[in-house]
C-alpha positions in Angstrom: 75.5 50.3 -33.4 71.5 50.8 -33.9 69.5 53.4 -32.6 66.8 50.8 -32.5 67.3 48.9 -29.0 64.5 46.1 -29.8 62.1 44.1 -32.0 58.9 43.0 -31.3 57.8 39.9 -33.7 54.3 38.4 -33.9 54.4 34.8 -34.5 52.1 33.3 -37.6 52.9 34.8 -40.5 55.6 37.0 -39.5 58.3 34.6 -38.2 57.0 30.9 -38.9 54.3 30.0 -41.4 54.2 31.5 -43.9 50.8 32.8 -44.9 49.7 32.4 -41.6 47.8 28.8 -42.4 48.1 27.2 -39.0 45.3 29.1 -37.4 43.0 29.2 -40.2 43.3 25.1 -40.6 42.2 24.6 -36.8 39.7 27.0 -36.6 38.2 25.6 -39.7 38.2 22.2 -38.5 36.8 23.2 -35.2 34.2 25.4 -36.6 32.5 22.9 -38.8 32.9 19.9 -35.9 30.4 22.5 -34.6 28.2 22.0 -37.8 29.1 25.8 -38.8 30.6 26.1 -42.1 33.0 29.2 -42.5 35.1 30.4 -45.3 38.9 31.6 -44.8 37.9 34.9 -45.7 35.6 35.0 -42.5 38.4 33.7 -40.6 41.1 35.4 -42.1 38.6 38.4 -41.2 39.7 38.6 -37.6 43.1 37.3 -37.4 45.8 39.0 -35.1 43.0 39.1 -32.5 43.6 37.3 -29.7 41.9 33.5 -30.3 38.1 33.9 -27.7 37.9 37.4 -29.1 38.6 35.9 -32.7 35.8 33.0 -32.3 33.3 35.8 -30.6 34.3 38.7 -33.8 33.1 35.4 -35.7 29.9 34.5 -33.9 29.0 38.4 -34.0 29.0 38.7 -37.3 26.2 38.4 -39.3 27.2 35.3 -41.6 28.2 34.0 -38.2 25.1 34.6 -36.4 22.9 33.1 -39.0 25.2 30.2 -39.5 25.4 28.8 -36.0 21.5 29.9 -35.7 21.2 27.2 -38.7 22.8 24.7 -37.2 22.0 25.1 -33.5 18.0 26.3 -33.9 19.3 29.0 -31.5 21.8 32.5 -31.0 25.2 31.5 -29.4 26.3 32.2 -25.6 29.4 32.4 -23.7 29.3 28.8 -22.9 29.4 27.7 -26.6 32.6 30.0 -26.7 34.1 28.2 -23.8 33.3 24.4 -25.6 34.5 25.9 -29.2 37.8 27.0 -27.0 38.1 24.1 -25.4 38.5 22.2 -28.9 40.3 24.7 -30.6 43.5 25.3 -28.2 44.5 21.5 -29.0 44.0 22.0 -32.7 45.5 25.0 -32.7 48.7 24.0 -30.8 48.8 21.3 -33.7 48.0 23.3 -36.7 50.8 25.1 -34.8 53.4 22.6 -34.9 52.5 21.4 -38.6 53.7 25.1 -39.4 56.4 25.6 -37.7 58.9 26.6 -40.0 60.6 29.6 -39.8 60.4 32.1 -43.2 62.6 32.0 -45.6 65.1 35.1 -44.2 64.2 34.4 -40.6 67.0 33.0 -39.3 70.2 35.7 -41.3 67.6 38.3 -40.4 67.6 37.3 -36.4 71.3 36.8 -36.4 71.6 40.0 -37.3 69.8 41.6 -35.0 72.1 39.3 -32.5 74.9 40.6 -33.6 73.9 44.2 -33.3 72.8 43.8 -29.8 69.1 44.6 -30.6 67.0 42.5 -28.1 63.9 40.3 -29.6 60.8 40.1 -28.0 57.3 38.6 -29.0 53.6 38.8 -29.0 51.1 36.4 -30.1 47.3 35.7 -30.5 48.1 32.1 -30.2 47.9 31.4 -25.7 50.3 29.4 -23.8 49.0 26.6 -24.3 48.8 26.8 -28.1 52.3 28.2 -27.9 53.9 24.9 -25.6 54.9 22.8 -28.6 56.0 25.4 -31.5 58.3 27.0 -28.7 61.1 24.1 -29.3 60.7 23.7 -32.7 61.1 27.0 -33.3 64.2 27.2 -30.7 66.1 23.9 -32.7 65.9 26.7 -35.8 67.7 29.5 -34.2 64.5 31.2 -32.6 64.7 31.9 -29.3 63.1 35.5 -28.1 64.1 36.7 -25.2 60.7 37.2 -24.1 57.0 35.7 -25.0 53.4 37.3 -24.0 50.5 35.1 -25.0 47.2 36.4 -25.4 45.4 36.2 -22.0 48.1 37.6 -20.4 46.9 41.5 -20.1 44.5 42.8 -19.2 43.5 43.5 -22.9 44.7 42.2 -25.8 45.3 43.8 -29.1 44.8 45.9 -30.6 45.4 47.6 -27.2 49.5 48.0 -26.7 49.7 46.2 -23.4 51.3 43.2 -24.7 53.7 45.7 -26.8 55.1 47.3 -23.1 54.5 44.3 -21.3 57.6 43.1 -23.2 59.2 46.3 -22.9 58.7 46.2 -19.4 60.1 42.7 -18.9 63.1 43.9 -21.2 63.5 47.5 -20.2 63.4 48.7 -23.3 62.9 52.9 -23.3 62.2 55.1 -25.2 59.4 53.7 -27.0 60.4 55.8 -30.2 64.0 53.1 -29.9 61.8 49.8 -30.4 60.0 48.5 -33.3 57.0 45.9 -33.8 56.7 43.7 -36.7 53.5 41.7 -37.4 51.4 40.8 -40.6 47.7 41.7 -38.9 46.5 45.6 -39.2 45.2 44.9 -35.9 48.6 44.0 -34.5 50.3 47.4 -36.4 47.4 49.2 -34.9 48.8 48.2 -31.5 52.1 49.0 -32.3 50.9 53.0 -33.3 49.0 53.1 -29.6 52.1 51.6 -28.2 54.2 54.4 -29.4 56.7 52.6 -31.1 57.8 51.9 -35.3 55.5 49.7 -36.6 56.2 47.4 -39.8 53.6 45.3 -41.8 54.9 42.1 -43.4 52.6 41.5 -46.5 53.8 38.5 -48.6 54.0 36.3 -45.8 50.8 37.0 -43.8 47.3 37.0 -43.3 46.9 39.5 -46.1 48.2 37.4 -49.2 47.3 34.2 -47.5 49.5 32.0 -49.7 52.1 29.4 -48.8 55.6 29.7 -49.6 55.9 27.5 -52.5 52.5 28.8 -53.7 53.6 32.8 -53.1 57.4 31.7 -54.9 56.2 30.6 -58.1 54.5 33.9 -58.6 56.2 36.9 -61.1 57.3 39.9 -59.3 53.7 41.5 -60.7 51.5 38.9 -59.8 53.0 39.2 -56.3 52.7 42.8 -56.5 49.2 42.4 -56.9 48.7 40.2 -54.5 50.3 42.2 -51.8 48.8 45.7 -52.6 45.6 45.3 -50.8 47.5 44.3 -47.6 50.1 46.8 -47.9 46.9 48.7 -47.9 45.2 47.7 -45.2 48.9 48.5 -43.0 48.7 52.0 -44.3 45.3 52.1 -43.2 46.2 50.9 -40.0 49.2 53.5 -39.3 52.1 51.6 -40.2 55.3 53.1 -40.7 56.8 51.4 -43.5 55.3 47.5 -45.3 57.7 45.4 -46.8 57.6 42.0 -48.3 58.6 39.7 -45.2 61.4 39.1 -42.1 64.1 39.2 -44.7 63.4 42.7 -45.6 63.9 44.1 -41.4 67.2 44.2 -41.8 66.9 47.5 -44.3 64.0 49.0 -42.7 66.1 49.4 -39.3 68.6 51.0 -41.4 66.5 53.2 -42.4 64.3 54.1 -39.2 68.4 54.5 -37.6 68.8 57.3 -39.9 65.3 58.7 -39.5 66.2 59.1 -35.6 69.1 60.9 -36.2 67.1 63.1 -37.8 64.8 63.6 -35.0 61.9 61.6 -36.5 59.6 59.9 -34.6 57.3 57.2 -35.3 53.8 57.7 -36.6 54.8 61.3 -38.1 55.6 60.4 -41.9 53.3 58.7 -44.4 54.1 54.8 -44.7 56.6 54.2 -46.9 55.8 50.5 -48.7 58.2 48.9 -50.3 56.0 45.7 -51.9 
């Protein structure tokens, strides 16, 4: 039986798509509909946030600033926000489904949380809306957590930790120092640290390397090495407890948090331990 009574999985990245593509296709696409060319590296910039403050982080910038300057002959407002939401909640719920896959791992990795009785929750950037299609898909490959909060649904997204005890709320899930959040964004690790609870930062699969699967596969075991260390950095930075590859990997890592409780540790109090 675990000492760790539940999971807490982001979405993009961490369980489905890997390299976290869907939301940098649609808010691409959306972005230059606008007559605003952006690069993946200033979307990729932001990611984990919760999608308005994502397109705001964008606008504020000052590649943003000048670029919608350019094409509008004047500074953004809240109303442009609203129209580039409007546009991008459709393109985003089908970026969405165009990525739906699960990782490779997912699935043996969640039946063995099922079979351990550890409860599976989940926190996302992507809103309800955005979220209505993938939530099927992701259910005919074995996915189905017990319980789903959407950005928009606090009060504050990340990387505040209401979203993290919203769902332990809902699951009654206590103490903090028994649960564990997974997500391949610093910013949605930093919410885990405020949150109180173990933190781990997926880096293969996310935001961070930004590959695909078959792209991130044909890679040696150095060249992905490289490519994960500056994520792997950027969890460390963030507080994470341990970074590790992807999903496949969580199965170890609870392992090893189980015997870190029975030693009295607690999360947050030991340098990360990466094992990318």
């Amino acid at each position: 039986m675990s000492v760790i009574s539940t999971v807490i999985f982001d979405w993009a990245g961490t369980i489905v798509d890997f390299g976290s593509r869907a939301p940098v296709a649609a808010m691409k696409r959306v972005f230059e509909d606008a007559g605003m060319r952006v690069s993946e590296a200033q979307i990729r910039k932001y990611m984990g946030l919760a999608k308005r403050d994502h397109v705001i982080a964008m606008l504020s910038a000052p590649e943003g600033q000048s670029a919608w300057h350019s094409a509008n002959q004047r500074d953004w407002n809240e109303s442009d926000v609203d129209h580039l939401l409007t546009h991008l909640t459709p393109a985003m719920a089908m970026s969405a489904v165009e990525c739906s896959e699960l990782i490779s791992g997912a699935r043996e990795m969640i039946d063995w949380l099922v079979v351990r009785g550890i409860r599976i929750g989940s926190t996302t950037g992507y809103n309800r809306a955005m979220m209505t299609d993938i939530l099927p898909l992701a259910a005919k490959q074995g996915y189905t957590p017990e319980v789903i909060i959407c950005a928009g649904e606090t009060s504050l997204g990340r990387p505040a930790p209401l979203m993290i005890w919203k769902v332990l709320e809902t699951l009654e899930s206590w103490p903090v120092h028994s649960c564990l959040k997974v997500d391949d964004a610093p910013v949605g690790i930093e919410a885990g640290v405020n949150a109180g609870v173990w933190t781990v930062g997926v880096a293969g699969s996310g935001n961070g390397v930004g590959m695909s699967q078959d792209e991130f596969s044909r890679l040696t075991p150095q060249e992905k090495a490289a490519a994960m260390a500056p994520a792997a950095k950027e969890f460390e930075r963030a507080g994470a407890d341990f970074v590790v590859e992807s999903v496949a990997d969580i199965s170890g890592t609870i392992e090893r948090i189980d015997r870190l409780l029975l030693e009295g540790e607690r999360p947050g109090r030991r340098p990360c331990e990466s094992f990318v």
